[in-house]
C-alpha positions in Angstrom: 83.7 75.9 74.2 86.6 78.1 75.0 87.5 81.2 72.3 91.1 79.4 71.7 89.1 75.9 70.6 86.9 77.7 68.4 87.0 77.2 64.3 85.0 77.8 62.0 83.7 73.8 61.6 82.1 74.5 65.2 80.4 77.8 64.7 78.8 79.9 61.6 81.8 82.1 61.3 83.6 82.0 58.5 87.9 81.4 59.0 88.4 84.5 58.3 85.7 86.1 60.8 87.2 83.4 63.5 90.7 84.9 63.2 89.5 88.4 63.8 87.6 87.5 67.0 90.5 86.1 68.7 92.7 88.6 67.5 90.2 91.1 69.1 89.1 89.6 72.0 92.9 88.9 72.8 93.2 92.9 73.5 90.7 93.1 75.6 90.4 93.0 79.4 87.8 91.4 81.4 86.0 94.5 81.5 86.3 95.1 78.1 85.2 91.5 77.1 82.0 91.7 79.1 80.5 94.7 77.6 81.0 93.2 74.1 79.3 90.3 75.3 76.4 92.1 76.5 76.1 94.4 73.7 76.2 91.2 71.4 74.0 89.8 73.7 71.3 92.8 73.2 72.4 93.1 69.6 70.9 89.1 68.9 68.0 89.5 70.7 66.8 92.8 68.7 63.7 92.4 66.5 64.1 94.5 64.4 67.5 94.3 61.9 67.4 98.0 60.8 67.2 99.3 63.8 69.8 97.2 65.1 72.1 98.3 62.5 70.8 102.0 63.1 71.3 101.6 67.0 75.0 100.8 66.2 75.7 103.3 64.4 74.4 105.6 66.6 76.3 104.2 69.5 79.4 104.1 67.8 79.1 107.6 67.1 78.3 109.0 70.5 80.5 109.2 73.0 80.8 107.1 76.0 81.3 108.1 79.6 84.1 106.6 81.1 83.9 106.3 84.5 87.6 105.0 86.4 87.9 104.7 90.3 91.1 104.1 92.8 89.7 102.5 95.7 92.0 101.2 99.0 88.9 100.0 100.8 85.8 99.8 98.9 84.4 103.5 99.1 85.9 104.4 96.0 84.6 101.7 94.0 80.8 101.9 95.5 80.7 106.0 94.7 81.5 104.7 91.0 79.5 102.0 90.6 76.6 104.0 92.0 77.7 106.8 89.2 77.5 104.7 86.6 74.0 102.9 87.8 72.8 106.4 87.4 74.6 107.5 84.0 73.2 104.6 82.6 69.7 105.3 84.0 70.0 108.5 81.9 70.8 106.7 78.8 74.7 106.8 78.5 77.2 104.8 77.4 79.1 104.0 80.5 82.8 102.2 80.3 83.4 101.5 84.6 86.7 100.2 85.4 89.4 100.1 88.1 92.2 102.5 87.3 94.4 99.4 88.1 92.5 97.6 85.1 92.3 100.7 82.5 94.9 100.9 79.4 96.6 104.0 80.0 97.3 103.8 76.6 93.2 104.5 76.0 93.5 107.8 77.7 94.1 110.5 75.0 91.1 108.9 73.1 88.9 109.9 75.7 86.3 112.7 75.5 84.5 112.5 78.4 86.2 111.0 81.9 84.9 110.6 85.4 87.0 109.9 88.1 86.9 108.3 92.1 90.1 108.0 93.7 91.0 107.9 97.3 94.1 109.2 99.3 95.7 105.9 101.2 98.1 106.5 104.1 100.4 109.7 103.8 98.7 111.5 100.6 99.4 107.7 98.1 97.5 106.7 95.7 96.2 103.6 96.8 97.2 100.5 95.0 95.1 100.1 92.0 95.4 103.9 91.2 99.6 103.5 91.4 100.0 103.2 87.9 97.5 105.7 86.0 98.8 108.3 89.1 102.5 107.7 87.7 101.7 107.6 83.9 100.0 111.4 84.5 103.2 112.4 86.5 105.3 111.1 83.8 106.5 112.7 80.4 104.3 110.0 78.7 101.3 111.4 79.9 99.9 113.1 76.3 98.0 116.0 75.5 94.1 115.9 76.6 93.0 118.6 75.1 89.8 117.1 73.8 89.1 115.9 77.3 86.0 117.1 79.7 86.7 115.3 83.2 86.1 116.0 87.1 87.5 114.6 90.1 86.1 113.4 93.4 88.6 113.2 95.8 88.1 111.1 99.1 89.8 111.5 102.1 90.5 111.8 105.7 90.9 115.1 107.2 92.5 113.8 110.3 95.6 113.6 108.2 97.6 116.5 106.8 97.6 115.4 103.2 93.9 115.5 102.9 92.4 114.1 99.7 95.8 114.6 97.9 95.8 111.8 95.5 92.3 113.6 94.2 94.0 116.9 94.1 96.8 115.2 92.2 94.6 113.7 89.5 93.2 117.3 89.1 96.5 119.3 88.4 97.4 117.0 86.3 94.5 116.6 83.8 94.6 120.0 83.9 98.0 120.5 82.7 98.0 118.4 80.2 95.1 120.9 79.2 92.0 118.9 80.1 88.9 121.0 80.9 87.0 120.5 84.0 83.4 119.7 84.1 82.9 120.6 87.5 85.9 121.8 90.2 87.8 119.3 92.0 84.9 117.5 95.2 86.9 116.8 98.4 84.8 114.4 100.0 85.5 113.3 103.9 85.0 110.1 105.8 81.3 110.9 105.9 81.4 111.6 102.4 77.9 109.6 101.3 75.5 113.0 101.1 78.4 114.9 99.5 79.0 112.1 97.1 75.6 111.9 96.2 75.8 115.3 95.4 78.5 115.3 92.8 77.3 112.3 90.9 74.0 114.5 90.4 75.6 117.5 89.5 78.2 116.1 87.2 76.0 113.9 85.5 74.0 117.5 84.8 77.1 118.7 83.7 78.3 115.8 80.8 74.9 116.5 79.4 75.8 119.1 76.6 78.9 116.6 75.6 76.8 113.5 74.7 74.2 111.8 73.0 71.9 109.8 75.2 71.8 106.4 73.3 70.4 103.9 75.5 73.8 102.2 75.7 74.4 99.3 78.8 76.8 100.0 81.5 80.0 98.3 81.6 80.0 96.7 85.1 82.4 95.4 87.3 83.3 91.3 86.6 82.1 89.3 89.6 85.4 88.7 90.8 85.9 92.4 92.0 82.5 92.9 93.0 82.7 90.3 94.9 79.9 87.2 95.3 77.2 87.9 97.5 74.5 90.7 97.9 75.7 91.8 101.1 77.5 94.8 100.8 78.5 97.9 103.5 75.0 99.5 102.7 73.3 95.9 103.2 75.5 93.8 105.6 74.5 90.2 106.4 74.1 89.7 110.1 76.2 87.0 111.5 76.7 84.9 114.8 79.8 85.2 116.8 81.2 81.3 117.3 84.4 82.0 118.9 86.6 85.1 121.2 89.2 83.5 121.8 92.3 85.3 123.5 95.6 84.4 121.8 98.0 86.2 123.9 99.5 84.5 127.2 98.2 85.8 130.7 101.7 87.8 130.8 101.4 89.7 127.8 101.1 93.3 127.3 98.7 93.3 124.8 95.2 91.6 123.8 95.4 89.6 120.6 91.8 87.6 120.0 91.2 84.7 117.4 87.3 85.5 116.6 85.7 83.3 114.4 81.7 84.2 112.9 79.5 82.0 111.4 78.4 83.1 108.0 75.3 80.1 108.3 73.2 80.4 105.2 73.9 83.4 103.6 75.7 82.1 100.7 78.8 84.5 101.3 82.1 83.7 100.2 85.7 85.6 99.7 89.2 84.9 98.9 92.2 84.6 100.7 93.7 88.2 100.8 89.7 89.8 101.3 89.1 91.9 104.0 85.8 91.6 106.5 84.0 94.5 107.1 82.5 95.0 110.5 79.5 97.0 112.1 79.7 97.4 115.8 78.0 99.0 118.6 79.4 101.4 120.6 80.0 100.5 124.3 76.9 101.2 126.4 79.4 102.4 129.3 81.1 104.7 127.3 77.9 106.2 125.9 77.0 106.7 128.9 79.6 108.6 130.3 79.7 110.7 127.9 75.7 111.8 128.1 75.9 112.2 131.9 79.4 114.1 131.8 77.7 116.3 129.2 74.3 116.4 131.3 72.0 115.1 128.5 68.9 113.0 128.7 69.9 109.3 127.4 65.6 109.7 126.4 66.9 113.1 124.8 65.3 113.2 120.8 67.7 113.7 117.8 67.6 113.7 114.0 70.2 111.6 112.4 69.6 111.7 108.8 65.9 111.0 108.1 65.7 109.2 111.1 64.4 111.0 114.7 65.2 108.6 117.5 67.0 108.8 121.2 70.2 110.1 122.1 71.2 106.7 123.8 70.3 105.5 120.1 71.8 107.5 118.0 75.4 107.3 120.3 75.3 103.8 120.7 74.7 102.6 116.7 74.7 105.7 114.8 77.8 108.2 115.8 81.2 107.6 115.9 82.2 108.1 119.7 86.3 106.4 119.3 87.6 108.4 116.6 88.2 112.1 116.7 88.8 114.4 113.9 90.2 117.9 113.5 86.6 119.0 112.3 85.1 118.0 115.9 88.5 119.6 118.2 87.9 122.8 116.7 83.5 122.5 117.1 84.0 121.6 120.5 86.7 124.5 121.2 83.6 126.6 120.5 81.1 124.7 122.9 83.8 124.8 125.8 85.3 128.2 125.1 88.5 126.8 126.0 91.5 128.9 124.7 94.3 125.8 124.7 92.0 124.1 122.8 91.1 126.6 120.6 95.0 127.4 120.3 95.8 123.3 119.4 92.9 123.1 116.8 94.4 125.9 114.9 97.7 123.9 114.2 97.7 120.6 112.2 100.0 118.4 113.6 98.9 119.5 117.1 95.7 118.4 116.5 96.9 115.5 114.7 98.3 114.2 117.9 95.8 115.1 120.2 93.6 113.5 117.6 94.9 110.2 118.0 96.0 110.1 121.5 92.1 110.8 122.6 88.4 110.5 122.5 85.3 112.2 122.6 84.8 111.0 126.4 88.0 112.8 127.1 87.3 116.0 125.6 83.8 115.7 127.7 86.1 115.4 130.8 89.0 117.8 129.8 86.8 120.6 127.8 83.6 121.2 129.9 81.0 122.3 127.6 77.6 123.3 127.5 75.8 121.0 124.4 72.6 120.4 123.7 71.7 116.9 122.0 71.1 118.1 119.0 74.4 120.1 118.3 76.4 117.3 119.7 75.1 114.5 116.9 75.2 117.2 114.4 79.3 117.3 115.3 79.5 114.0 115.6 80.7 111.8 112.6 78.5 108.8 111.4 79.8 105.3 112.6 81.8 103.8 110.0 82.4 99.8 110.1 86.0 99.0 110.7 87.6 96.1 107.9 89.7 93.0 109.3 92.0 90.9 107.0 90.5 87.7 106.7 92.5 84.7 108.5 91.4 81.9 107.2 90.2 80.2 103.4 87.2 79.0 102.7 88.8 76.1 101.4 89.3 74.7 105.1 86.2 76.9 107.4 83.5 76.6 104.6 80.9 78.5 106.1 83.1 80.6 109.2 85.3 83.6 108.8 87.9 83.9 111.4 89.8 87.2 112.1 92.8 87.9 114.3 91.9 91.3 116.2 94.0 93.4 119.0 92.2 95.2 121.3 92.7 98.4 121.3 93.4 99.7 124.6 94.7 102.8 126.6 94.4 104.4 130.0 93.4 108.3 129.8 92.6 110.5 132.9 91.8 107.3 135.1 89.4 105.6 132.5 90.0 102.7 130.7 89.6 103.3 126.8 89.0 101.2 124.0 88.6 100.9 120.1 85.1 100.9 119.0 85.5 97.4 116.6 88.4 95.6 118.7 86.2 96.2 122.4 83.0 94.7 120.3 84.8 92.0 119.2 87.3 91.0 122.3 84.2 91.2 124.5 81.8 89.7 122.2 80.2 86.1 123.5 78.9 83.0 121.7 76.0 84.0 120.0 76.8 87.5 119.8 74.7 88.8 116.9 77.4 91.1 113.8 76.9 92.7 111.0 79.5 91.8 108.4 80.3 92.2 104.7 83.5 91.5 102.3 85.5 93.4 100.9 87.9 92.3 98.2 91.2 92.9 97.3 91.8 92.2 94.2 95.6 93.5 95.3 96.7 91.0 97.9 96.3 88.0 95.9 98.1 84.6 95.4 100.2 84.3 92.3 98.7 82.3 89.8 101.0 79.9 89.2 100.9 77.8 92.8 104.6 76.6 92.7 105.5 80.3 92.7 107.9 80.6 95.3 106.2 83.4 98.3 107.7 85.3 100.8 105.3 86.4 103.6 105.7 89.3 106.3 103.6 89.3 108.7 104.3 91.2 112.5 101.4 91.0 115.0 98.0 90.5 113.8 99.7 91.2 110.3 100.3 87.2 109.9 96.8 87.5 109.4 96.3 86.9 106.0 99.0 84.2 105.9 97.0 82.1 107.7 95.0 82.1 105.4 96.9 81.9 102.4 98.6 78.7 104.4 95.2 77.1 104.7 94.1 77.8 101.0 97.6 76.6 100.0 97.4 73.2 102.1 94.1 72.4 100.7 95.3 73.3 97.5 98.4 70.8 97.6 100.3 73.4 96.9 104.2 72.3 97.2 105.7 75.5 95.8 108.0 77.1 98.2 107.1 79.4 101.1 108.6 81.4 103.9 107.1 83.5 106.5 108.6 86.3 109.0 106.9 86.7 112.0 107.8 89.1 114.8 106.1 90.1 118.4 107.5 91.4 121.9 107.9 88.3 123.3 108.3 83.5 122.3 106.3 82.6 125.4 103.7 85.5 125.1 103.0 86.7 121.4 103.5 84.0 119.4 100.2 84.1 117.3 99.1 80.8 116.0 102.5 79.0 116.9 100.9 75.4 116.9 99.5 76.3 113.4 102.7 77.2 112.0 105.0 74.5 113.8 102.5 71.9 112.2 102.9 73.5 108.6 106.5 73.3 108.7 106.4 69.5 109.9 104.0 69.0 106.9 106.4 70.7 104.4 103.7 73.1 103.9 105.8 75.9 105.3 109.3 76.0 104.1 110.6 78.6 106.0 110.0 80.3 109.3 112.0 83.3 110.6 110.6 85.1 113.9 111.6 88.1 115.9 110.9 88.1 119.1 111.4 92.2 120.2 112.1 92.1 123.9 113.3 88.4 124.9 117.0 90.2 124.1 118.6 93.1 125.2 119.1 94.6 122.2 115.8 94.4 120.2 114.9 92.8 117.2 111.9 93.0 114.7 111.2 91.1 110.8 113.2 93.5 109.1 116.5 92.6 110.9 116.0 89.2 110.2 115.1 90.0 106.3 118.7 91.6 106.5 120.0 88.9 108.4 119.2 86.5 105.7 119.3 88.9 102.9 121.6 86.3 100.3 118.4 84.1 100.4 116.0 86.6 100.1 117.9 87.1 97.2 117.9 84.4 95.7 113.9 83.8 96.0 113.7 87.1 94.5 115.7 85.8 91.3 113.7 82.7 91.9 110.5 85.0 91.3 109.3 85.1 94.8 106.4 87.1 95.0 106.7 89.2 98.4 103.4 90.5 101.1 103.9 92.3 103.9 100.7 93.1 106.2 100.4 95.2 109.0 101.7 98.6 110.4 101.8 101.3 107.7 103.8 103.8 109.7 106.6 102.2 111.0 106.8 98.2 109.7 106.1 98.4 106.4 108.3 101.5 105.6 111.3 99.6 107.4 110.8 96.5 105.6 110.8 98.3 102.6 114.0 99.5 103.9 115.6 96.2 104.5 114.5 94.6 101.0 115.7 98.0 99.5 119.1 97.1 101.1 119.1 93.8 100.5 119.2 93.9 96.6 121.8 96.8 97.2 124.3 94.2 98.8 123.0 91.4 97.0 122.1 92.4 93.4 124.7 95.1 93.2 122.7 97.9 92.4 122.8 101.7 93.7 120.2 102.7 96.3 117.9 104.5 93.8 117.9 101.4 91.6 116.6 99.1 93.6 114.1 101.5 94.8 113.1 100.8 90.7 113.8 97.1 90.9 111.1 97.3 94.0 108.7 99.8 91.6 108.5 97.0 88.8 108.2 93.6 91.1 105.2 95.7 93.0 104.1 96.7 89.1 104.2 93.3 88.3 102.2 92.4 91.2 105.2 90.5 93.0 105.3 92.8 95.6 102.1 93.5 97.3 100.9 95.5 100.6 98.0 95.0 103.0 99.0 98.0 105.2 96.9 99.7 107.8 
């Protein structure tokens, strides 16, 4: 029986008792509702009355540890959940939520607060820490003097504003006169030990400002969590079906349909997910780099707990695509190279070189003597790459398909290539992967289906709106929807072009607007043709369109932004900074809503 049906003729509550539930259980959030249900739960399966009514007291009167995380891709939310596993271990009361879930509101009655936020793109929050980040920056933000907290920060420091959205949270607890438990923990991509760490030592540290009770944890609904026990620490290996180029024989770039068979695992995700992806490194590459280094493949090394062979460790263990600023300055050292050592000592130098190389390259460009051990010990651990989902359970069942470019580039005569995208372009039928989901919970259908959506998708952004097309078709969903697509070129690029032509003979599309870069002199991408059409963009906004864009962080998304800022300028008569605000409360009210990479 649902809450709303419930009287006081169906249960042993009297109408008075009724009324209070729902009027309670109205305020709270999912969260919130299921850590009353298991406390009732525990409460009704006690023995022993007194101390049940002891127990309650004693709970009520202890404080709890509240434990809040801003998490872009999943790292965030693991460190918390694995914080709170082990506060409750201890014996506390743990309330675990998503920042994008918590009641600001709740804030200045907090005694005790624990926080994991990442930084997302340039130093932003990411998504479900937007809000809590602004309410601190804000003159709303209240006095929390009666607050103990720490920070851990995660980050990337292969970008300038390392861990910034951390160091934000910091400041500004402590302004508002918060006292820290234990200083601000930058954390970086291989942040797992250091992590580990922090939960250890703050946990340590909350111990003189609480009550051990025995209390449960508060843990995170099953929607978020997502359905499966395969996680990043325990992925599910899968079978490549499909690696299926896209692209025409003339284009520039290498666009692959990949679909993987899931078979019995019992996995399932949500339009708007992500797939996470472990890959091996490419036996040719690792070894160029061990010869060019003059190393033993059959050379032993220690990667955590583990002692195993160099060829090992390089090909599943170490990160061998991705530089960071950490390993350009270590391998100025080994190669006693002044230009390098000049370029690691300024960030935006070393930002550059950063991306525009790889480890083989420094081998070749920065001869240096390394010995086996020192060069894992530099080297980052392999991280798995994540992949917007392209398709809905609703139509593959048991497959996940993916739409990934090869990454690709020419350096010093060699042919280079991203870790992930080379695994996956080059990956045959059969092809063993290990895989996992990752949801987000931010890049979501509306929940009314005949809510009009506008979808902008360049490249292997459309993505996702595959996806959502499939789960809407199956759905019979006849609300309205319009997508903008754009690549270099009609005969080349255009991704799925079949698919879409059939959705918008079926009615299942409304609208399609592409942008084709370099079939004109003069070239165009989606956000001319947002512009271009800006009265009926318009209009779908006062319609209540919910708006996606997916795809390039750097350049796309911030000119889309652009356009839509300019088209409810010319449209909805508003100054520039206003519709910046109008924008700030559609992507508040989750209408507007970003899977940017």
């Amino acid at each position: 029986m649902l809450l709303n049906e419930l009287s006081s003729l169906a249960s042993p509550l009297s109408p008075g008792q009724v009324d209070k539930l729902k009027q309670l259980t109205s305020e709270l959030s999912a969260v919130q509702l299921a850590w009353v249900s298991g406390y009732l739960a525990a409460s009704a399966n006690a023995n022993d009355s007194q101390s049940l009514l002891a127990g309650a007291t004693q709970a009520s009167a202890s404080q709890t540890v509240t434990i809040l995380y801003g998490s872009q891709t999943g790292n965030g939310r693991g460190v918390a959940t694995e914080l709170a596993a082990k506060a409750q271990a201890q014996g506390y009361a743990v309330n675990l939520a998503s920042m994008g879930e918590y009641n600001v509101r709740q804030l200045k009655q907090e005694t005790l607060l624990l926080a994991v936020v990442s930084t997302h793109g340039e130093g932003e929050a990411p998504d479900d820490a937007m809000e809590l980040h602004k309410f601190l920056a804000s003159k709303r933000a209240p006095k929390l003097d009666n607050l103990h907290y720490s920070v851990l920060a995660l980050g990337d420091s292969s970008y300038e504003l390392y861990c910034q959205t951390g160091k934000d949270f910091d400041a500004r607890f402590a302004a508002l006169g918060a006292k820290q438990l234990l200083p601000l923990a930058e954390c970086d991509v291989d942040y797992e030990q250091a992590a580990s760490d922090w939960q250890d030592s703050v946990l340590e540290a909350v111990k003189p400002h609480i009550q051990s009770v025995g209390a449960g944890i508060v843990s995170v609904p099953q929607t978020q969590a997502g359905s499966s026990a395969f996680t990043k620490q325990q992925p599910y290996t899968a079978e490549v079906l499909v690696s299926q180029k896209l692209t025409g024989r003339d284009s520039d770039r290498d666009v692959r349909h990949v679909e993987i068979d899931l078979g019995e695992s019992g996995i399932s995700y949500q339009v708007g997910d992500a797939l996470g992806i472990w890959f091996s490194n490419n036996t040719l590459l690792v070894h160029e780099i061990i010869s060019g280094l003059g190393l033993s493949a059959d050379d032993q090394v220690i990667v955590g707990k583990e002692t195993l062979s160099l060829v090992d460790a390089l090909t599943d263990k170490k990160e061998l695509t991705q530089l960071y600023p950490g390993l350009v300055k270590a391998w100025a050292e080994f190669s006693g190279s002044a230009e390098l050592l000049a370029l690691s000592e300024d960030k935006e130098q070393t930002r550059q070189f950063v991306l525009a190389n790889q480890l083989a390259d420094l081998v070749v460009a920065y001869p240096a003597n390394v010995t086996a051990s020192q060069l894992v010990e530099v080297l980052r651990p392999l991280t798995p790459r994540l992949y917007s989902i392209a398709s809905s359970q609703a139509e593959v069942e048991t497959e996940v398909h993916l739409t990934v470019a090869l990454v690709e580039d020419e350096r010093q005569g060699q042919a280079r290539f991203g870790g992930a995208s080379h695994f996956l372009a080059s990956a045959e039928e059969g092809q063993a992967v290990k895989v996992y989901v990752e949801p987000n919970n931010h890049f979501r259908l509306p929940e009314n289906p005949e809510t009009p959506v506008i979808m902008v998708g360049p490249g292997t952004g459309v993505a996702p709106f595959r996806a959502f097309m499939q789960q809407r078709a199956a759905d019979g969903v006849t609300g309205d929807s319009w997508l903008f697509f754009g690549n270099p070129h009609f005969e080349q690029d255009f991704l799925y072009q079949v698919e879409w032509q059939q959705y918008l003979k079926s009615g299942d599309l409304s609208r399609l607007d592409v942008a084709f870069s370099r079939d004109q002199a003069d070239k165009v991408y989606v956000q001319h043709r947002i512009t271009q059409q800006a009265e009926h963009v318009w209009q779908w906004l006062q319609n209540g369109a919910h708006v996606y864009i997916c795809g390039d962080a750097e350049r796309m998304a911030k000119d889309v932004h652009q356009a839509l800022v300019g088209v409810v300028v010319s449209q909805g008569g508003l100054t520039a900074d206003a519709a910046e605000a109008y924008l700030e409360d559609l992507r508040s009210n989750k209408r507007y809503q970003k899977d940017v990479y």
